[in-house]
C-alpha positions as CSV (number, residue, x, y, z in Angstrom):
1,X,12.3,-58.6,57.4
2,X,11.9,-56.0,54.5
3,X,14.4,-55.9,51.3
4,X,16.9,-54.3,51.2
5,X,16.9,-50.5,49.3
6,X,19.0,-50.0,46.4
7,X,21.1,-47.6,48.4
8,X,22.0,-50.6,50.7
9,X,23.0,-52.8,48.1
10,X,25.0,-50.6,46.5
11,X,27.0,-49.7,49.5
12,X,27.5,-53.0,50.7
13,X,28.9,-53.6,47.1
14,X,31.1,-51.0,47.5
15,X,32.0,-52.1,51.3
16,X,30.8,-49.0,52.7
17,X,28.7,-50.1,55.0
18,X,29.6,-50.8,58.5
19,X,30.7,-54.0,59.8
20,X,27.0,-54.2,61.8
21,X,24.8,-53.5,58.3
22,X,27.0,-55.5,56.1
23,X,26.4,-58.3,58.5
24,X,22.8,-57.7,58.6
25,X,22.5,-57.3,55.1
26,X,24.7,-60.2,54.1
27,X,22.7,-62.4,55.9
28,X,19.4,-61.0,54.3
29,X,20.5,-61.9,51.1
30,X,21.2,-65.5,52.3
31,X,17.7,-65.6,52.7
32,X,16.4,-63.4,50.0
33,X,17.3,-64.4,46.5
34,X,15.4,-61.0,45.0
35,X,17.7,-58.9,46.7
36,X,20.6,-61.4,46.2
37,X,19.8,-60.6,42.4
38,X,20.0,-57.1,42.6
39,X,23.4,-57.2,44.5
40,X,24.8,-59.6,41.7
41,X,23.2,-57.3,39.3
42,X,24.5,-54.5,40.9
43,X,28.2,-55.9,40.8
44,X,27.7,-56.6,36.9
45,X,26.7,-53.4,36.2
46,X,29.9,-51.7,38.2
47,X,32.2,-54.4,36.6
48,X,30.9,-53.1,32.8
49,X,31.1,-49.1,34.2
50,X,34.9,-50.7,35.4
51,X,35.6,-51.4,31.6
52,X,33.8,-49.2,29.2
53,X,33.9,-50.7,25.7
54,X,35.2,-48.4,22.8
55,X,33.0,-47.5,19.4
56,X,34.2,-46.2,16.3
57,X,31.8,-43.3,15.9
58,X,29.8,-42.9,12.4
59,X,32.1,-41.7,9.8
60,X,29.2,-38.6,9.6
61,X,29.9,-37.4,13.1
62,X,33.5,-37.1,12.7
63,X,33.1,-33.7,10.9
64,X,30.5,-32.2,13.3
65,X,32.6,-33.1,16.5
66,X,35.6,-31.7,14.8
67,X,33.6,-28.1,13.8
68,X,32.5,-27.8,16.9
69,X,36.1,-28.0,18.6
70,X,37.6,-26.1,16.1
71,X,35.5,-23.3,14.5
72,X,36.1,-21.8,11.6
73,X,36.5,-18.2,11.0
74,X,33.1,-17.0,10.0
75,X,33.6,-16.1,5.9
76,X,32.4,-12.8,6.0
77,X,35.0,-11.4,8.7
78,X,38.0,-12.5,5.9
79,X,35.6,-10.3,3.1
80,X,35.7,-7.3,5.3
81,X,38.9,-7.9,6.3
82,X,40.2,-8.0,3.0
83,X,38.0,-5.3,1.9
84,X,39.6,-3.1,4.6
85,X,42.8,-3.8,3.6
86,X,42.1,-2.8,0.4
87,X,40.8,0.5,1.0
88,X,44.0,1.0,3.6
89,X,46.2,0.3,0.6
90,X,44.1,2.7,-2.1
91,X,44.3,5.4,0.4
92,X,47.7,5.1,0.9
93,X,48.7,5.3,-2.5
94,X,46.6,8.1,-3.2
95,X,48.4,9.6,-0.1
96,X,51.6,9.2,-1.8
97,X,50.9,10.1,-5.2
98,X,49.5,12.6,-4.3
99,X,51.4,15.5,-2.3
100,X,49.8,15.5,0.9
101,X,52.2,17.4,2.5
102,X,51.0,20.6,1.0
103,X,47.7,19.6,1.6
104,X,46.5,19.8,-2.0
105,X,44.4,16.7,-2.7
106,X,42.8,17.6,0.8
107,X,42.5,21.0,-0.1
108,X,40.6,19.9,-3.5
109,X,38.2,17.5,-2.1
110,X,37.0,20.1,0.6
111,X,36.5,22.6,-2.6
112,X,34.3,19.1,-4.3
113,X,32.7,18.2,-0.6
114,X,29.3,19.8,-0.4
115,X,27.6,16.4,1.2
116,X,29.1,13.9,-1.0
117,X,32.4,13.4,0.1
118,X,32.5,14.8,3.6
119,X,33.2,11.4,5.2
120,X,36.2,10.9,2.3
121,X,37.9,13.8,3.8
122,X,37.8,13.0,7.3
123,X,39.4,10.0,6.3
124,X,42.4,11.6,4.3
125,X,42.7,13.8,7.1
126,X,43.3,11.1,9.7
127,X,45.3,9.3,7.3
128,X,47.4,12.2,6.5
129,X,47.8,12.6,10.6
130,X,48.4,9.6,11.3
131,X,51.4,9.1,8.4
132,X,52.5,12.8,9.4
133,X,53.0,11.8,12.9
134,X,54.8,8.5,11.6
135,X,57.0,10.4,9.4
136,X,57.9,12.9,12.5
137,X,58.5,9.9,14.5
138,X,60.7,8.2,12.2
139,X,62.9,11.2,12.1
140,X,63.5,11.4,15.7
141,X,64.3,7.7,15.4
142,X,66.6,8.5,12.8
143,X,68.2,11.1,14.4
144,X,68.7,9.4,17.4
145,X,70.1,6.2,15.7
146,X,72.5,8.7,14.0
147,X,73.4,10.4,17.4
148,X,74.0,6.2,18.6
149,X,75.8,5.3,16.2
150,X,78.4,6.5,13.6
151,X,76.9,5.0,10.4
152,X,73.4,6.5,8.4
153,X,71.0,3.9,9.2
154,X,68.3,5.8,7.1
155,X,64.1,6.1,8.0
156,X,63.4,3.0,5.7
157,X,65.3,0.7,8.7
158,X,63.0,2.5,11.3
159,X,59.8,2.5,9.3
160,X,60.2,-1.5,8.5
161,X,60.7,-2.0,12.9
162,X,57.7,0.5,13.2
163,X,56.0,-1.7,10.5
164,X,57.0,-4.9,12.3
165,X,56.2,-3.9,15.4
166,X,52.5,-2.9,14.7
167,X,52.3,-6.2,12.7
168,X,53.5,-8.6,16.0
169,X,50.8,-5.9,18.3
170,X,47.9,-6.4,15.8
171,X,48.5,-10.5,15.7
172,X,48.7,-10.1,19.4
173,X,45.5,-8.0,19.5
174,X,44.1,-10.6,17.2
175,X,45.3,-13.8,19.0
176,X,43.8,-12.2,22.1
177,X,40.2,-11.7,21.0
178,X,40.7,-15.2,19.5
179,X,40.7,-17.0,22.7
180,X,38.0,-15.1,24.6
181,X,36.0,-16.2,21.6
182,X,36.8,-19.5,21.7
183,X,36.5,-19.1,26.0
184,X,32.8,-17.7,25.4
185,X,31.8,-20.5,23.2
186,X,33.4,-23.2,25.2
């Protein structure tokens, strides 16, 4: 009779073979001690799969296993970050030094902007929407607070929940392209 296969042995290890082929082979391997040495080798090797032994990895790894599970954010996005707010915060306080609401500062620059500053321009002009419609908007808030309730609760209140508000959206916004990063790279 021929060995046994590999697949054989390995089933009737696991006892999945039928009561017929695990006769058949069990009595094969009474007879043939090659195949009775793979079955027993077989069984060892399920045994040590059974009841893997634990290493310490190299003191080395730990640092590249832990970078790749937690990535840093990449350096430069902080510079430009920072960099942004910066210019956010210049522009604002030239905003309100200077009296954009009669439009001088934007007025002057548009005198100065022959190719030079055109870009500067479009900025202050969004800028100054942008706060105009805040201001507007803080004013109906006001005035609708005031209409709610007896006391002046003043545009600084509104302004600092407008302000808090936009902070929670932007860590929101920021949290959320966050994790499809992290889904992307994972």
């Amino acid at each position: 009779m021929a060995c046994l296969s590999d697949d054989t042995l390995i089933a009737y290890n696991e006892g999945s073979l039928t009561a017929i082929e695990a006769a058949q082979a069990r009595d094969h391997m009474l007879l043939c001690p090659d195949c009775r040495r793979s079955a027993a080798a077989f069984r060892a090797l399920d045994m040590i799969l059974a009841t893997p032994t634990l290493h310490t990895p190299p003191p080395r790894l730990i640092p590249q296993v832990m970078a790749r599970l937690f990535p840093a954010l990449p350096r430069y996005t902080s510079i430009v970050a920072a960099i942004a707010a910066s210019l956010v915060f210049l522009i604002t306080w030239i905003y309100v030094y200077f009296d954009f609401s009669s439009s001088s500062l934007i007025q002057a620059l548009q005198l100065t902007a022959d190719n030079t500053s055109g870009w500067l321009v479009n900025v202050i002009k969004a800028i100054s929407t942008v706060y105009n419609a805040a201001q507007a908007a803080f004013k109906a808030g006001n005035a609708l607070l005031n209409m709610l309730f007896p006391g002046r609760l003043g545009t600084a209140v509104i302004a600092g929940a407008v302000l808090a508000f936009s902070g929670l959206l932007a860590f929101l916004l920021s949290d959320r392209r966050h994790k499809k990063e992290r889904a992307v790279k994972s």
